[in-house]
N, C-alpha and C positions, 0 to 999 in steps of 0.2 A: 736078725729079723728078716732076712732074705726070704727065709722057710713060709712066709704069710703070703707072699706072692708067687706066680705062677710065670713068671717074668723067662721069655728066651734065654735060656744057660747062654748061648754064643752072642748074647748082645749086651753091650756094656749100656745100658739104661740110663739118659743124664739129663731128659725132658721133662720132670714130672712137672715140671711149671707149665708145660702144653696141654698134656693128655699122661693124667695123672693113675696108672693102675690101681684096681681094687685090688687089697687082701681079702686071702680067703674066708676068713669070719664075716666079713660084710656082706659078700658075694650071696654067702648061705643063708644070711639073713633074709635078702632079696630074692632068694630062690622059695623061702619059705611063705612071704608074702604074698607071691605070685602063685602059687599054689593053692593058699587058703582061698585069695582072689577065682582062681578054675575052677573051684572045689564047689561054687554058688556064688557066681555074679551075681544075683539080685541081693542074698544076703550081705557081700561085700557093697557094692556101690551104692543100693540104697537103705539100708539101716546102720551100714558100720563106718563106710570110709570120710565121713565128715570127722564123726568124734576121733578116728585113729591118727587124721589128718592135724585134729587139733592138738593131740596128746606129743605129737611128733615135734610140730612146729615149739611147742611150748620147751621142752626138750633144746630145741635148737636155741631158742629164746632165751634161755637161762644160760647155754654155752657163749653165747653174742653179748649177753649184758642187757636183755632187752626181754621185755613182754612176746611172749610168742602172738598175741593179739594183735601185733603192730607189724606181724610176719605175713606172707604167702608164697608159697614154694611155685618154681619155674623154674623151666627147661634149663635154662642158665645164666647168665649174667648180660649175655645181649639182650636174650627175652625182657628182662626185667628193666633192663635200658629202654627199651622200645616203648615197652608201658607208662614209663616218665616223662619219653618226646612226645606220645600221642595224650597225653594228658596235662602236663605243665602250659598254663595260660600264657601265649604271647603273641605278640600285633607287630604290626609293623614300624620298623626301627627298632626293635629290643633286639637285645645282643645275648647270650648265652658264652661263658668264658670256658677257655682249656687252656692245658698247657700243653707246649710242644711237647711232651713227652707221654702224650696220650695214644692211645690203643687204636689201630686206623680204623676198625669197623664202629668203633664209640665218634670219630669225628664225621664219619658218613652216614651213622643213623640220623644224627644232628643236623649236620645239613641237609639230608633229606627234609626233616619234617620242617626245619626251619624257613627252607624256601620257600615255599607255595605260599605263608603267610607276611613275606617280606621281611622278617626276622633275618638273624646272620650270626654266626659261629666266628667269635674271635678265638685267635690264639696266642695268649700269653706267653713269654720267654722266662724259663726257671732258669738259675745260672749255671754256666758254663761247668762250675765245679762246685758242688754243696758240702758245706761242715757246721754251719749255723741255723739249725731248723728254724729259729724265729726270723732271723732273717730270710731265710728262702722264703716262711709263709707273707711275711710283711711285703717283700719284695714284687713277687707274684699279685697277692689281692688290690695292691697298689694297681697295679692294672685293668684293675676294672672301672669302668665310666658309669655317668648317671644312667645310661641306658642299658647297664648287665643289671639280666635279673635271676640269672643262675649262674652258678659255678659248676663244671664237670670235673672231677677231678681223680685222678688213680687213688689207691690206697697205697698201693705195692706196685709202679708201674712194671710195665711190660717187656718194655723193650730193654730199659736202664734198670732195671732189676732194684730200683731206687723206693726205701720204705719215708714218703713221703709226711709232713706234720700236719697229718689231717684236722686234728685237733685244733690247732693254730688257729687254720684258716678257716674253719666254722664261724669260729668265735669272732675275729677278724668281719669275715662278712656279713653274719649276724648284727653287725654294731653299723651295718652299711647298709640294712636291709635286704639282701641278697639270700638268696636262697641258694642251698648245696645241693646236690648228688655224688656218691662217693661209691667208683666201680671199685669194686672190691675184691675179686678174687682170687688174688696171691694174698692178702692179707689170713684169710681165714685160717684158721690153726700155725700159722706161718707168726704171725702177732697176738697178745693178747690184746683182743676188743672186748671193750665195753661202750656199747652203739651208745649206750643212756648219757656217757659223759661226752662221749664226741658231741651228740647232739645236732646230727647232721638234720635234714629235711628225707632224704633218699639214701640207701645203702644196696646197691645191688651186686651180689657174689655167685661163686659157683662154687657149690661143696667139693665135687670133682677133682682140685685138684689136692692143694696140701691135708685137708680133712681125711682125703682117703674113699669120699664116700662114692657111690655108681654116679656113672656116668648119667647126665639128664636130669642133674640133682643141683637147682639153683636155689636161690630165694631172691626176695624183695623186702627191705624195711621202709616201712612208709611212717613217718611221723604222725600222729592222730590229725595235725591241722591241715594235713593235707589227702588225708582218706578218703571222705568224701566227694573228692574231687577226679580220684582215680577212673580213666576207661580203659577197659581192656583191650585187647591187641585183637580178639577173637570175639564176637558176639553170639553167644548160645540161648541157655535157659535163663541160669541167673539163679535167684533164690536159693531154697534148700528142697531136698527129699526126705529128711527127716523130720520135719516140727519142730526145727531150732529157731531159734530169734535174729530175726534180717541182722545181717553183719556186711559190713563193707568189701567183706571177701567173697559175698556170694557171688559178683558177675565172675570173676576168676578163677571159683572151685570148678564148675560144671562149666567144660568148653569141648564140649564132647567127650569120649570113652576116650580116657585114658589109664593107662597104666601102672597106679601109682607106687608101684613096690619099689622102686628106687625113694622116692621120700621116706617112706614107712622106714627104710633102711637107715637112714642119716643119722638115730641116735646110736644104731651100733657104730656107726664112723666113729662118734663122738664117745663113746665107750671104750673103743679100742686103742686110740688116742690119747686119750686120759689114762687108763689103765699102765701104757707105757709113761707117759710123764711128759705132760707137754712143754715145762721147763726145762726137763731132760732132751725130750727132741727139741726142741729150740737153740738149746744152747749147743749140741753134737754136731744138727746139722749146719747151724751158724760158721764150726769150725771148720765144718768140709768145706764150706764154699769160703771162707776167708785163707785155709788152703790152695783150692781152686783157684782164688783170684792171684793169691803171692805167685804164683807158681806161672797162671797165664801171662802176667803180667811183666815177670820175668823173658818169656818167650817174644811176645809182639811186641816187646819196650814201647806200652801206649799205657795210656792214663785214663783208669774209671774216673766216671762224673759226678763222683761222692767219695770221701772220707773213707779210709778203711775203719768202719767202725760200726758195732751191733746197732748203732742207734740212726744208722741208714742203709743198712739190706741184712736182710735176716738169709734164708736156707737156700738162694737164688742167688748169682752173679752175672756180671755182663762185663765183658771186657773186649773195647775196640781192639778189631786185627788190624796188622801193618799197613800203611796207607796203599804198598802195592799192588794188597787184594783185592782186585777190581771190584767195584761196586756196579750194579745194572743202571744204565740209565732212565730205565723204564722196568715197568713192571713184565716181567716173562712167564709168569705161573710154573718156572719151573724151581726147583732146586738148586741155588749156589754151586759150582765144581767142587767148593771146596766141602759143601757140606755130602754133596755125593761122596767125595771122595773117603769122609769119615767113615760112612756108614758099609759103600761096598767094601774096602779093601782092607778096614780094621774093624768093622761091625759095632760102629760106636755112634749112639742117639743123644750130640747134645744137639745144641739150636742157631744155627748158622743164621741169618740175615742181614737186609740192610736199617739202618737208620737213620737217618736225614740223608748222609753222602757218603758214609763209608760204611763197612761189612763188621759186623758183631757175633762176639758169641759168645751165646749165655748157658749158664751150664748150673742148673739145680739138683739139691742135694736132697734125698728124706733116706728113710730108716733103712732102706735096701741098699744104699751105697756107702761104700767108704774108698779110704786115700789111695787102695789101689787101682779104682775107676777113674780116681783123676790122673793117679800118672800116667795110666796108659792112655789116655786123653793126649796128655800132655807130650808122651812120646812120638806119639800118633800125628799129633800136629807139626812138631816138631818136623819130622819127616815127611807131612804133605808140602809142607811152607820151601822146604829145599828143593824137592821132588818137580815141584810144579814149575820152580824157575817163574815165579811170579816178576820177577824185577826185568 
């Protein structure tokens, strides 16, 4: 499958969970879109790209388990975060729940918006080591007090590469009157979803990475009882340009000239996807990184924070390095040595950083890799970990 991407020959590629490469059938897609788009802006933006828009998301909609009606496509999975803090009703004293194992820019948009109105961002503790989904979700929703009125929560988190029981804890806080939001973007094509049984309030992802689809290619699930309540992040026109029927998506279609051939593009994602077999990638790439993990595991004799087992990380792993890889005390905006060191001196991209107090590295797998990316990973580290004289 390598032949679809356009991927550096001299770079052993092991980040699609960051910044996920397009194949080239998609790419073309996007190229062709953009085109028709130059070929008569006015015919595209005002008599075509509402309905192509809507043919798209519906598309997506039927991949997700869900009414494309209940979709709107965004930049990506922060955007569509941001549209939830600036819109979800809350006063002062109300709490907003996460778990420690959330994504730092989803805990910072949070307290952004929650401060200024006296509200405040708890953080929940998931345990130490997970192998009981219901209990991790009973465990966690337990945490929330009379005054949470929303839950944030990963689908697939980030850092612990951990496929969380979102399900669970829908239903759980449902019965609490609690409302969800569920970031989502390692789950997308990485799980099968169906938004309709989860039954969350909010579902916000980025097709970008396991989907395959271009870069710039998010969405938003909004529950019907909470649509009309949505404001956008950007205030424009609003309405429509073609004589369609007001719909809750029109402040968020038109927010000035945008570009949309990356959306137009997403159900080739999901074509090309499908056509190889997403049980088939599921279950291939599952075993590269359960590879990946016996094998890292082996090297930094340290312990993931889940179960070796499909039904807590799918095509992504995280495995703590040895306690005497120094962790930053503070934030430096730069690069880990050890992760420089991967990349200059054996030209290898997986994901070095820190997590609460020690150094991690995660390393995802899709259709362009296989076992001999992780051993030379693996030799690779190998030789930085003695090299460096870490101890």
């Amino acid at each position: 499958m390598k032949s679809h991407w356009k991927l550096d020959p001299e770079i052993t590629y092991l980040n699609h969970g960051s910044f996920g490469p397009t194949p080239g059938v998609v790419k073309e897609s996007q190229l062709k879109w953009r085109q028709r788009l130059e070929a008569n802006p006015m015919q595209f933006f005002v008599r075509e790209q509402e309905f192509l828009l809507e043919e798209s998301t519906e598309k997506l909609g039927q991949f997700l388990g869900c009414d494309g009606k209940d979709l709107i496509y965004v930049d990506n999975a922060t955007f569509g975060m941001n549209i939830v803090a600036n819109s979800f009703p809350l006063n002062a004293g109300d709490e907003v729940l996460l778990t420690d194992h959330e994504y730092g820019s989803v805990k910072r948009i949070w307290q952004d918006y929650l401060s200024p109105v006296g509200a405040k961002v708890v953080i929940g503790n998931l345990p130490d080591y997970m192998e009981n989904q219901d209990q991790v979700a009973r465990s966690f929703v337990e945490q929330a007090s009379e005054k949470t009125k929303l839950i944030v929560i990963s689908h697939v988190t980030s850092q612990t590469s951990v496929v969380l029981p979102v399900k669970k804890i829908c239903e759980l806080a449902k019965a609490k009157g609690i409302a969800v939001c569920i970031d989502g973007p390692h789950a997308i094509a990485m799980q099968d979803l169906n938004l309709s049984q989860i039954d969350c309030d909010f579902y916000t992802a980025s097709c970008h990475k396991w989907l395959c689809a271009p870069f710039g290619t998010g969405f938003l699930y909004v529950h019907p009882r909470w649509q009309g309540k949505l404001r956008p992040n950007i205030t424009s026109w609003g309405g429509t340009m073609c004589g369609r029927e007001k719909s809750w998506k029109d402040e968020f279609l038109w927010q000035g000239t945008r570009d949309l051939s990356a959306f137009l593009a997403v159900p080739d994602a999901i074509d090309f996807m499908q056509q190889y077999g997403l049980e088939k990638f599921r279950k291939q790439s599952h075993e590269l990184a359960a590879y990946a993990r016996k094998r890292l595991v082996e090297i930094c004799e340290t312990k993931p924070c889940c179960a070796d087992s499909i039904q807590w990380y799918g095509s992504m792993i995280t495995v703590p390095l040895p306690d005497y890889v120094p962790a930053p005390t503070s934030y430096t905006g730069q690069p880990h040595p050890l992760h420089r060191a991967l990349y200059e001196n054996h030209r290898i991209e997986p994901h070095v950083f820190k997590w609460k107090k020690s150094m991690q590295l995660r390393v995802s797998c899709h259709l362009y890799n296989d076992k001999d990316d992780i051993d030379r990973l693996c030799e690779s580290l190998k030789l930085e970990l003695a090299r460096k004289c870490w101890k």
